[in-house]
C-alpha positions in Angstrom: 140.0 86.7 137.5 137.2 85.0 139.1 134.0 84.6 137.6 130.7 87.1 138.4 127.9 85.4 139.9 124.5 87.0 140.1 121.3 86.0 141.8 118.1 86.9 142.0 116.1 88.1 145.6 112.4 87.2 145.4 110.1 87.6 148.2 110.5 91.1 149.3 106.3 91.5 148.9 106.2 89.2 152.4 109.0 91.2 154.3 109.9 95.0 154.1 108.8 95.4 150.1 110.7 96.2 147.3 110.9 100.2 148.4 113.8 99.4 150.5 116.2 98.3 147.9 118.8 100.9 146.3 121.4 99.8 144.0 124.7 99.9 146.0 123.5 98.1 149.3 125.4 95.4 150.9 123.4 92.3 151.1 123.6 89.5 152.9 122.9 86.0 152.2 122.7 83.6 154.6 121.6 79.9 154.3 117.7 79.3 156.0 118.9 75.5 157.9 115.1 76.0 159.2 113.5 76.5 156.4 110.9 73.5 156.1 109.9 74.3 152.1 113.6 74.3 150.5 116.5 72.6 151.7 118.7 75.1 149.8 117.0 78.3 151.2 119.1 81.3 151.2 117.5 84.3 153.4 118.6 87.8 152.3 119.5 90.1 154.9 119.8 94.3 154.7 120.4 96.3 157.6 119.0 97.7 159.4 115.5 96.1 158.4 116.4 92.2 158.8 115.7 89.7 156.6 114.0 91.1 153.1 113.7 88.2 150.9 115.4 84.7 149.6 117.7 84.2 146.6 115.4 82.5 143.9 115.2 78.9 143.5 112.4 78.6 141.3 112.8 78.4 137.3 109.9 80.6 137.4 111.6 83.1 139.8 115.0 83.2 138.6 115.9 86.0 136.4 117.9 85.1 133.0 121.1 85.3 133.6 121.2 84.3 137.4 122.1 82.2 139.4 119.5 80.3 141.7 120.0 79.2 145.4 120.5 75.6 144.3 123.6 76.7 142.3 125.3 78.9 144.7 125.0 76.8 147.9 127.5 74.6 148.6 129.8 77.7 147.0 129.7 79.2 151.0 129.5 78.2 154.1 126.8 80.0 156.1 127.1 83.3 154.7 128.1 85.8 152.2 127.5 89.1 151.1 126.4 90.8 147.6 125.8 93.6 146.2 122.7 95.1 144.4 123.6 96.0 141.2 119.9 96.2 139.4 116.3 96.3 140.7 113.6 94.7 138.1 109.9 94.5 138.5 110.5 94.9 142.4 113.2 91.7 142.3 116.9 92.7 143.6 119.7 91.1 141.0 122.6 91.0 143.2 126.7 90.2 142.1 128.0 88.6 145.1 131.3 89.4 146.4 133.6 88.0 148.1 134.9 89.0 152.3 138.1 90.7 151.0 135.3 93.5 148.6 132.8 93.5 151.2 135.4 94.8 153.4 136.6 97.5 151.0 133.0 98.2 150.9 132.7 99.2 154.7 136.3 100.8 154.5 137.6 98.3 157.3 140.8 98.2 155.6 143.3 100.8 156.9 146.8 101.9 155.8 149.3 101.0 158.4 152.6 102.0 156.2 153.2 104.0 153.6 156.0 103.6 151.1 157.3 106.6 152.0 158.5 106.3 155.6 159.8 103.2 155.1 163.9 103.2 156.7 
Protein backbone atom coordinates (compact mmCIF):
# COMPACT_ATOMS: atom_id res chain seq x y z
CA UNK A 1 0.00 0.00 0.00
CA UNK A 2 1.57 3.16 -0.88
CA UNK A 3 1.43 6.15 0.99
CA UNK A 4 -1.22 9.27 0.37
CA UNK A 5 0.29 12.39 -0.48
CA UNK A 6 -1.63 15.67 -0.42
CA UNK A 7 -0.74 19.18 -1.49
CA UNK A 8 -1.88 22.27 -1.43
CA UNK A 9 -2.84 24.63 -4.77
CA UNK A 10 -2.44 28.30 -4.01
CA UNK A 11 -2.68 31.01 -6.49
CA UNK A 12 -5.96 30.51 -8.11
CA UNK A 13 -6.84 34.52 -7.21
CA UNK A 14 -4.23 35.38 -10.28
CA UNK A 15 -5.64 32.71 -12.81
CA UNK A 16 -9.30 31.47 -13.27
CA UNK A 17 -10.32 31.86 -9.27
CA UNK A 18 -11.26 29.52 -6.85
CA UNK A 19 -15.00 29.12 -8.47
CA UNK A 20 -13.67 26.68 -10.85
CA UNK A 21 -12.64 24.05 -8.42
CA UNK A 22 -15.15 21.01 -7.56
CA UNK A 23 -14.04 18.15 -5.53
CA UNK A 24 -13.54 15.22 -7.98
CA UNK A 25 -11.54 17.06 -10.84
CA UNK A 26 -8.50 15.64 -12.33
CA UNK A 27 -5.58 17.98 -11.77
CA UNK A 28 -2.59 18.20 -13.25
CA UNK A 29 0.71 19.15 -11.97
CA UNK A 30 3.38 19.94 -13.98
CA UNK A 31 6.84 21.26 -12.96
CA UNK A 32 7.18 25.34 -14.03
CA UNK A 33 11.30 24.87 -15.61
CA UNK A 34 10.61 28.70 -16.43
CA UNK A 35 9.62 29.83 -13.49
CA UNK A 36 12.25 32.58 -12.45
CA UNK A 37 10.90 32.93 -8.48
CA UNK A 38 11.10 29.08 -7.40
CA UNK A 39 13.21 26.53 -8.77
CA UNK A 40 10.76 23.85 -7.49
CA UNK A 41 7.58 25.41 -9.16
CA UNK A 42 4.77 23.12 -9.81
CA UNK A 43 1.97 24.77 -12.14
CA UNK A 44 -1.47 23.19 -11.73
CA UNK A 45 -3.36 22.55 -14.68
CA UNK A 46 -7.54 21.82 -15.07
CA UNK A 47 -9.02 21.55 -18.33
CA UNK A 48 -10.38 23.05 -20.03
CA UNK A 49 -9.24 26.44 -18.35
CA UNK A 50 -5.25 25.96 -18.35
CA UNK A 51 -3.18 26.51 -15.75
CA UNK A 52 -5.14 27.63 -12.24
CA UNK A 53 -2.59 27.81 -9.73
CA UNK A 54 0.92 26.20 -8.21
CA UNK A 55 1.22 23.55 -5.51
CA UNK A 56 2.34 25.54 -2.30
CA UNK A 57 5.86 26.05 -1.34
CA UNK A 58 5.55 28.45 1.16
CA UNK A 59 5.34 27.46 5.08
CA UNK A 60 2.89 30.15 5.05
CA UNK A 61 0.85 28.67 2.13
CA UNK A 62 0.99 25.10 2.85
CA UNK A 63 -1.99 23.61 4.50
CA UNK A 64 -1.23 21.21 7.70
CA UNK A 65 -1.09 18.12 6.65
CA UNK A 66 0.38 18.72 3.00
CA UNK A 67 2.83 18.30 1.20
CA UNK A 68 4.65 21.44 -0.44
CA UNK A 69 6.26 21.52 -3.99
CA UNK A 70 9.79 21.17 -2.50
CA UNK A 71 8.79 17.77 -1.02
CA UNK A 72 7.07 16.27 -3.94
CA UNK A 73 9.46 17.22 -6.74
CA UNK A 74 11.96 15.05 -7.45
CA UNK A 75 9.00 12.25 -6.63
CA UNK A 76 7.97 12.80 -10.78
CA UNK A 77 9.31 13.61 -13.64
CA UNK A 78 7.54 16.34 -15.46
CA UNK A 79 4.15 15.58 -14.58
CA UNK A 80 1.42 14.00 -12.60
CA UNK A 81 -2.05 14.17 -11.89
CA UNK A 82 -4.26 14.61 -8.58
CA UNK A 83 -7.21 14.67 -7.45
CA UNK A 84 -9.24 17.37 -5.50
CA UNK A 85 -10.46 15.95 -2.56
CA UNK A 86 -11.25 19.34 -0.35
CA UNK A 87 -11.57 23.07 -1.19
CA UNK A 88 -10.52 25.48 1.95
CA UNK A 89 -10.76 29.10 2.13
CA UNK A 90 -10.55 29.06 -1.81
CA UNK A 91 -7.10 26.70 -1.64
CA UNK A 92 -7.61 23.21 -3.60
CA UNK A 93 -6.02 20.21 -1.22
CA UNK A 94 -5.38 17.63 -3.76
CA UNK A 95 -4.29 13.53 -3.16
CA UNK A 96 -2.15 12.79 -6.07
CA UNK A 97 -2.44 9.73 -7.81
CA UNK A 98 -0.66 7.83 -9.61
CA UNK A 99 -0.99 7.02 -14.08
CA UNK A 100 -2.53 3.58 -13.45
CA UNK A 101 -5.80 5.70 -11.13
CA UNK A 102 -5.76 8.63 -13.36
CA UNK A 103 -6.56 6.27 -16.04
CA UNK A 104 -9.37 4.41 -14.18
CA UNK A 105 -10.45 7.91 -13.70
CA UNK A 106 -11.02 8.67 -17.52
CA UNK A 107 -12.24 4.96 -18.08
CA UNK A 108 -9.31 4.39 -20.68
CA UNK A 109 -9.07 0.99 -19.43
CA UNK A 110 -11.22 -1.56 -21.34
CA UNK A 111 -12.08 -5.28 -20.95
CA UNK A 112 -10.59 -7.23 -23.72
CA UNK A 113 -11.47 -10.86 -22.14
CA UNK A 114 -13.73 -12.08 -19.92
CA UNK A 115 -13.33 -15.12 -17.78
CA UNK A 116 -16.11 -16.61 -19.24
CA UNK A 117 -15.20 -17.15 -22.95
CA UNK A 118 -12.02 -18.25 -22.20
CA UNK A 119 -11.45 -22.05 -24.32
Amino acid sequence: MHEEVFVTIVGSRHYKGSEIFRVGQIVRLVKDFENSYDDEAIAVELEPFGKVGYVANSTSTVARGTKSAGRIYDSFDDERYGLIRFILKGDAIVQLIDYHEFSLLQGEYKVIASFFNLP
